[in-house]
LOSE-905047 format. One line per 10 residues: number of its first residue (from 1); for each residue x, y, z of C-alpha. Coordinates in steps of 0.2 Angstrom, whole numbers, plus 5000, padded with zeros to 4 digits. Each point is the difference from the previous one (the first is absolute). Example, Ala and Ser with C-alpha at 12.3 -4.5 7.8 and 13.67 -1.06 7.14 Angstrom:
2
1> 5062 4978 5039 | 5006 5017 4997;
! end
This chain:
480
1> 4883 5067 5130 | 5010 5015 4993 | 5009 5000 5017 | 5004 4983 4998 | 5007 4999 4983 | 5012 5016 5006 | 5008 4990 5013 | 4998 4983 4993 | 5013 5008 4986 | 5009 5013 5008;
11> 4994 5016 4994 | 5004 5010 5012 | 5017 4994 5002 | 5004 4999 4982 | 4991 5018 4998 | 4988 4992 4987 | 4983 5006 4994 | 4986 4992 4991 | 5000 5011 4986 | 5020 4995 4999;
21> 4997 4982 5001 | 4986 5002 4985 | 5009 5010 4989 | 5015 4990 5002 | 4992 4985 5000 | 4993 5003 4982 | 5016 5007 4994 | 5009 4983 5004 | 4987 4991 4990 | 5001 5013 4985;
31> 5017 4996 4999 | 5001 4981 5004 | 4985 4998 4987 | 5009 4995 4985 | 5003 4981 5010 | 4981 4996 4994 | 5004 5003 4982 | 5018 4994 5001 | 5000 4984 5012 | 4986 4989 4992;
41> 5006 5003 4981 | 5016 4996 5004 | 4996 4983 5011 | 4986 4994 4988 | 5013 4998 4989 | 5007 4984 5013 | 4980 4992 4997 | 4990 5008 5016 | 4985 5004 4992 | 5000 5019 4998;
51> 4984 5004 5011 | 5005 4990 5015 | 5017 5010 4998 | 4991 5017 4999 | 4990 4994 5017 | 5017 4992 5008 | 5008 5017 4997 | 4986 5012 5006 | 4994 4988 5014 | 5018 4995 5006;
61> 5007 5019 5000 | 4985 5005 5010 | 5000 4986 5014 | 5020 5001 5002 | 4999 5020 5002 | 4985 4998 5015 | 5014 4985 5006 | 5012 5014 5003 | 4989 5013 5004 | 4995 4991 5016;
71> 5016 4992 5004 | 5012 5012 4996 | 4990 5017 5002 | 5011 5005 4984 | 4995 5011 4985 | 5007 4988 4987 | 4989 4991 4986 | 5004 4983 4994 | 4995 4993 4983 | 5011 4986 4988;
81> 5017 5004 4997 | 5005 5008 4983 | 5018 4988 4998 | 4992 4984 5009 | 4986 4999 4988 | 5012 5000 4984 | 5012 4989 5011 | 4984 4989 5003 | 4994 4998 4982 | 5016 5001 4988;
91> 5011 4992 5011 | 4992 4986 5010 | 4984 4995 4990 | 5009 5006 4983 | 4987 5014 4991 | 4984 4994 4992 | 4996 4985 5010 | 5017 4995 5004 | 5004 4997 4978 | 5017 5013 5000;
101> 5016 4991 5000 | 5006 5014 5014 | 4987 4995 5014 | 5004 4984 5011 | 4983 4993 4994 | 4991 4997 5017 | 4982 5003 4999 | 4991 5015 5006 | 4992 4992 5014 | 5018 4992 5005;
111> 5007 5017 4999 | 4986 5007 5012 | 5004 4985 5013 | 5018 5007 4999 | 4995 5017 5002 | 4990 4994 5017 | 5016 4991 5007 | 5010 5016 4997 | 4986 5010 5012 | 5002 4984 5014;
121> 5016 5002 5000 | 4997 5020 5001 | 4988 4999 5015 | 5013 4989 5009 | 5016 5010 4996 | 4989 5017 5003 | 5001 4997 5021 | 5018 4992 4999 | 5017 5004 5002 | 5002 4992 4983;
131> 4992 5015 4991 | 5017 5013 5008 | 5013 4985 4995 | 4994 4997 4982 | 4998 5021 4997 | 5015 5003 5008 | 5009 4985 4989 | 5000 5006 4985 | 5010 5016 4996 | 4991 5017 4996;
141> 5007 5002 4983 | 4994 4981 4993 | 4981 5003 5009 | 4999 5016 4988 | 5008 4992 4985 | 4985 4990 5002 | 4986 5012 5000 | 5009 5009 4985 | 5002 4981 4993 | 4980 4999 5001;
151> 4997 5016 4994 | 5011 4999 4984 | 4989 4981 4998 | 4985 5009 5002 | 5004 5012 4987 | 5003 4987 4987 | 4986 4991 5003 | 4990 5016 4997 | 5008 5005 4984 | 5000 4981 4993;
161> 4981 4999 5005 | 4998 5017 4990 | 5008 4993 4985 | 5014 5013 5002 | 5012 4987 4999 | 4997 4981 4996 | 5009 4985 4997 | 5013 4995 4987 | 5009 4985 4994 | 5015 5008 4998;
171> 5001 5014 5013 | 4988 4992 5013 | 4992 5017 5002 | 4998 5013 4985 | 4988 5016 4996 | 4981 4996 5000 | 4990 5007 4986 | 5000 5017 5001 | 4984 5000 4987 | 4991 4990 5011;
181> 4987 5012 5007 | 4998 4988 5016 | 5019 5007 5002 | 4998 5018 4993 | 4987 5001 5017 | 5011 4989 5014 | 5014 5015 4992 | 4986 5014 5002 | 4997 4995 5017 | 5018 4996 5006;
191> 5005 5018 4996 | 4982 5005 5009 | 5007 4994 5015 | 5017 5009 4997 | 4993 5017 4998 | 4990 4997 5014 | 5011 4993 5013 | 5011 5016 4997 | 4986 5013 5003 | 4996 5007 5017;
201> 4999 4987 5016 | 4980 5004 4999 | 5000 4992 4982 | 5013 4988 5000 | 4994 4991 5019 | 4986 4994 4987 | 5010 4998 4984 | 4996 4982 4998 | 4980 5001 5002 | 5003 5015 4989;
211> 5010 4991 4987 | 4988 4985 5001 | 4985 5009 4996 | 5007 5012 4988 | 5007 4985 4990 | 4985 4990 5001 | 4988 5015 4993 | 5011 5000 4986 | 4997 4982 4996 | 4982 5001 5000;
221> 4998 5014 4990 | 5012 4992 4987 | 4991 4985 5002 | 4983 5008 4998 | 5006 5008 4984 | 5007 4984 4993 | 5019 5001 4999 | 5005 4983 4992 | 5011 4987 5011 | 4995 5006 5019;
231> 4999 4987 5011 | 4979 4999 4999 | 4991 5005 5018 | 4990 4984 5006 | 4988 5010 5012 | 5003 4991 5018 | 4985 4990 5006 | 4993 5002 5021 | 5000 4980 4995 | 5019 5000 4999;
241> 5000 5002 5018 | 4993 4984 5004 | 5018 4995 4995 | 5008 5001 5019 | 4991 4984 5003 | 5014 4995 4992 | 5016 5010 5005 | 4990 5001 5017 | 5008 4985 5008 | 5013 4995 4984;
251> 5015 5000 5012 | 4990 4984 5008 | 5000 4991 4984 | 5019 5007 4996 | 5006 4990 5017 | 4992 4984 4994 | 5011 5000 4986 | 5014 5010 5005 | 5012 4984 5002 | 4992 4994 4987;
261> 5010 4997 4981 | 4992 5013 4990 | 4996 4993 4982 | 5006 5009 4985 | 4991 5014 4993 | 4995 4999 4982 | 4994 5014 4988 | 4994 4994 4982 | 5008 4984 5003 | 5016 5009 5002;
271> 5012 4998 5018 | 4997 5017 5006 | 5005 4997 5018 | 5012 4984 5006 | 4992 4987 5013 | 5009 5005 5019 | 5001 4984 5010 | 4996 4999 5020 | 5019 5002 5004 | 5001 5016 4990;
281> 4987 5006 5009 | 5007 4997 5017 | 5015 5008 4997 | 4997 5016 4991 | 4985 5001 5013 | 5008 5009 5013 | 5012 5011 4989 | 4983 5005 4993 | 4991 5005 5016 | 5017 5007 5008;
291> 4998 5013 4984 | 4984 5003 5006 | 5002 5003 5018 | 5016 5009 4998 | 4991 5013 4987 | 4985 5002 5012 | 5009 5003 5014 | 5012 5013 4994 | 4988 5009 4989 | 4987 5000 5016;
301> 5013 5005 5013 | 5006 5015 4987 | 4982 5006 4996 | 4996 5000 5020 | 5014 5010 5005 | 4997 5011 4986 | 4983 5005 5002 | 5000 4999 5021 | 5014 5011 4999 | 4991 5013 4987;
311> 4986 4998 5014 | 5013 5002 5012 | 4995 4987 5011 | 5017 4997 5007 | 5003 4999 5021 | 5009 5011 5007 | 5017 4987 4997 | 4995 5002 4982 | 4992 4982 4999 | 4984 4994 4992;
321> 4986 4998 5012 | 4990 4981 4994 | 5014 4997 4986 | 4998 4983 5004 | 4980 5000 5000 | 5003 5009 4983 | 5010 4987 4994 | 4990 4985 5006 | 4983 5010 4992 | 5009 4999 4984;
331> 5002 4980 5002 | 4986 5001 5003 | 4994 5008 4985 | 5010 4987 4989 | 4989 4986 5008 | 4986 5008 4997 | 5006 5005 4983 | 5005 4983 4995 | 4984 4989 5005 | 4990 5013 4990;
341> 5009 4998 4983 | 5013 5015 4998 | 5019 4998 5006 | 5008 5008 5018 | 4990 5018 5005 | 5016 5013 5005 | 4999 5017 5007 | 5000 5014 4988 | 5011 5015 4999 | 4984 5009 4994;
351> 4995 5000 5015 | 5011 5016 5003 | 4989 5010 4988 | 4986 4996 5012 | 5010 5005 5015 | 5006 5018 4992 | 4982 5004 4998 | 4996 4998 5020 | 4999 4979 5003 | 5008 4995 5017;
361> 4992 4985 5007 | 4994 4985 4995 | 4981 5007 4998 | 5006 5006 4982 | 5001 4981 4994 | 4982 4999 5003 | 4995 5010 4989 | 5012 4994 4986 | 4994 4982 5005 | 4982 5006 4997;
371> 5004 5008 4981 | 5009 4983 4997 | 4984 4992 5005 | 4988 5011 4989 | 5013 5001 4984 | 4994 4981 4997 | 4982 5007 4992 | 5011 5008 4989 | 5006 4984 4992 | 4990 5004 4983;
381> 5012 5016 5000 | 5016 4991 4999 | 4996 4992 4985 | 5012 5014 4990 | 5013 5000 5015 | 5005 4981 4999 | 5009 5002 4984 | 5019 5001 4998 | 5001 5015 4990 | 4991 5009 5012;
391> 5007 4994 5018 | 5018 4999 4994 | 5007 5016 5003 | 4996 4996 5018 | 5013 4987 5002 | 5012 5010 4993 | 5000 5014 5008 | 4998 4987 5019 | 5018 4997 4991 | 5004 5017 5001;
401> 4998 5002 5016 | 5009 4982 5007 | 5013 5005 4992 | 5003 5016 5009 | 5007 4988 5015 | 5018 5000 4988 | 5006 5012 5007 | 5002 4992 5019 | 5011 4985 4992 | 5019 5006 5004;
411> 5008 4997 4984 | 5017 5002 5006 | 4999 4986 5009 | 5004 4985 4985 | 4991 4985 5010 | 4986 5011 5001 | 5000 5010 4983 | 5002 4981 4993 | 4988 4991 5010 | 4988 5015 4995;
421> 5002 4998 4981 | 4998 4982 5001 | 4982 5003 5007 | 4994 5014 4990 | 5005 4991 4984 | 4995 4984 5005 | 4983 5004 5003 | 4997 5008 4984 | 5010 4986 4988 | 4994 4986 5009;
431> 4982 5005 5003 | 4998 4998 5016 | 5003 5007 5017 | 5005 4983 5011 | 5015 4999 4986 | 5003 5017 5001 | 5004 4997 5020 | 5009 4987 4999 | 5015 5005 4985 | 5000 5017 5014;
441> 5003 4989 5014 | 5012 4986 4992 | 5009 5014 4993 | 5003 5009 5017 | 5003 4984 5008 | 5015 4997 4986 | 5006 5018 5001 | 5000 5000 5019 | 5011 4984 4999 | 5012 5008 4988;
451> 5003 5014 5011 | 5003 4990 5013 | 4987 5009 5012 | 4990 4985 5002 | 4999 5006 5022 | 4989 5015 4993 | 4988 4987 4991 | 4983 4993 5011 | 4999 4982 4999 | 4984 5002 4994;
461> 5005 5006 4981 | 5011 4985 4997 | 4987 4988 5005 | 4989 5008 4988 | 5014 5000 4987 | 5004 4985 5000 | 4981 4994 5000 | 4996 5012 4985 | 5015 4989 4992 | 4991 4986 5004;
471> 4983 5008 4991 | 5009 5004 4985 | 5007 4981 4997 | 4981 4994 5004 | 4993 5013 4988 | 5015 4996 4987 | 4995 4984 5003 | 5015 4992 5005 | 4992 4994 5016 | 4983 4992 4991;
! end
């Protein structure tokens, strides 16, 4: 049997060893941990009841990691994307059960059909020549502008849900309550993670579970001793899981009525959230899942070439052995994903961690698979991790790290620099990523023209800018 599993993943040719597989194995999980506490706090707040989240996460991360396991044969972990979840909730649902004037309004179970069209359309584009003309379409510098766009969203999200910084009337966004103690903690934590991060690579590969845990003991003990305006505890119930019932099959429902007119949303009797027609839908449909596909492709394809290569897994021409098993394992993943109630599964980068400590095959993802599978009798436990205060500083400091790409856009280059802008600030201002893409790719489009270098351009982007043209009129309304 041992003999078997060897070959089966390569040991031998990968000079791996059981005890590097195990170690390594754990480490990713230790470091990719804070997704449990992270994901299902921050996409309850679309509606999916909070247990059937906490299983979709757990259950979704572990299936999709045996997925490319077996398939690829590489040492890279999967689990809901930090980015696509925010993307997910603020943007196409709308917050708290689709009620925030940001979000498009669809409901959580449309917005889970949408996620499953964008892994389709992942599987398919995986083993086709489609997948090498859409990367090499769009220049480097806007693909980075957009993971640094996505981080800089990320990190608002994070200090808004913190209370760090809130709405205003005037201002649109001001200074939170600094006297709140819900705040005073999400700050403690924040700089947790900051101090943290910056210490040695042995601490800081597990800043975030660190940070996570740190942050929440802090809570319960000020909790405990009855410090006046914390957000109270509600102790999680093992009943709360029979929740996945529901997000277990929602993207079912969410195609029934995805070209459908959505009714307005009402809170207290008050318009919270406008009515969107069928013909809305339609059109903003694709712009949506094109946000989607185009994230989960570039943030997979980056990931995998980042680890394998840390693993260095490269042929001897320097290419990635299975890179297109990999990527059709991480379609995978979102399909999987997104029929169990949580948005598209990615690859993650801390799957390196696991790598530096002695993971080279795919064997490694079994044994993260199996803790994702056991960490749902924990559910009890993360009662004190599913709050704000306490899971914020994660998102901040995944902004952090996106936003290291900045410094692979060409700012010399004004098409670029502009187009780049454009997208960074757009998806911050606006709320949401999709928007974010499309004033980067308009404004590139434009400033291409200008310049008269139109040759250099692919067909491709000024398809897309003119149809993200026609989004914004339907979304303006001018179209309706």
């Amino acid at each position: 049997m041992k003999e078997r599993i060897m070959k089966f993943f390569k040991f031998e040719e990968r000079r791996a060893t059981f005890k590097g597989e195990f170690i390594g194995g754990l480490v990713t999980f230790l470091a990719m941990s804070y997704i449990l506490a992270v994901n299902p706090s921050m996409i309850s707040a679309a509606g999916i009841p909070r247990g059937g989240a906490f299983i979709a996460t757990a259950l979704g991360a572990s299936i999709a990691t045996i997925v490319m396991s077996l398939v690829a044969n590489y040492p890279v972990a999967l689990a809901p994307g930090m980015g696509v979840n925010a993307f997910f909730t603020f943007t196409i649902v709308g917050g708290i059960a689709g009620t925030s004037s940001f979000g498009l309004g669809y409901s959580w179970q449309e917005a889970l059909a949408i996620s499953f069209l964008g892994g389709v359309l992942f599987v398919i584009i995986s083993f086709t020549p489609l997948r090498k003309k859409l990367i090499e379409a769009i220049p480097s510098g806007l693909k980075a502008a957009i993971g640094v766009g996505i981080g800089f969203f990320i990190a608002f999200v994070g200090l808004q849900n913190a209370g760090i910084v809130t709405q205003s009337s005037s201002t649109g966004v001001t200074l939170g309550n600094f006297s709140n103690p819900n705040v005073l903690v999400a700050i403690f934590g924040i700089i947790l993670i900051f101090v943290l991060h910056n210490l040695n690579s042995k601490v800081s590969r597990f800043s975030f579970i660190l940070a996570i845990l740190g942050t929440a003991v802090l809570y319960a003990v000020l909790s405990l001793i009855g410090v006046e305006g914390l957000t109270k505890i509600e102790l999680f119930k093992y009943s709360e899981l029979a929740g996945f019932k529901d997000s277990f099959g929602g993207f079912i429902t969410g195609f029934k009525t995805l070209f459908q007119d959505s009714p307005a949303v009402l809170v207290d009797g008050v318009v919270a959230r406008e009515a969107m027609t069928a013909s809305a839908k339609l059109i903003t449909l694709p712009f949506i899942v094109f946000a989607l596909l185009f994230v989960d492709i570039f943030d997979t394809a980056g990931t995998l070439v980042a680890v394998t290569k840390a693993a260095k897994l490269e042929d001897e021409n320097g290419e990635l052995p299975n890179l297109d098993k990999a990527l059709f394992s991480d379609a995978i993943g979102t399909l999987i994903s997104s029929a169990m109630g949580t948005p598209e599964i990615t690859s993650y980068v801390e799957s390196s961690t696991g790598v530096e400590s002695g993971a080279r095959t795919g064997f490694s993802n079994l044994v993260v698979a199996f803790l994702f599978l056991i960490s749902i009798a924990l559910y009890p436990v993360m009662s004190v991790f599913g709050i704000f205060p306490v899971t914020s500083m994660a998102l901040v400091l995944v902004g952090v790290l996106m936003a290291a790409q900045i410094k692979e856009i060409n700012w010399d280059d004004k098409a670029i620099a502009i187009a780049s802008f454009m997208t960074i600030l757009g998806m911050v201002v606006t709320y949401s990523v999709s928007d974010g893409i499309a004033f980067g790719f308009i404004s590139y489009s434009v400033s291409m023209l200008a310049q008269k270098r139109a040759k250099e351009v692919h067909p491709l982007i000024f398809i897309l800018s003119v149809g993200f043209v026609i989004y914004f009129g339907v979304y303006s309304k001018l179209f309706m």
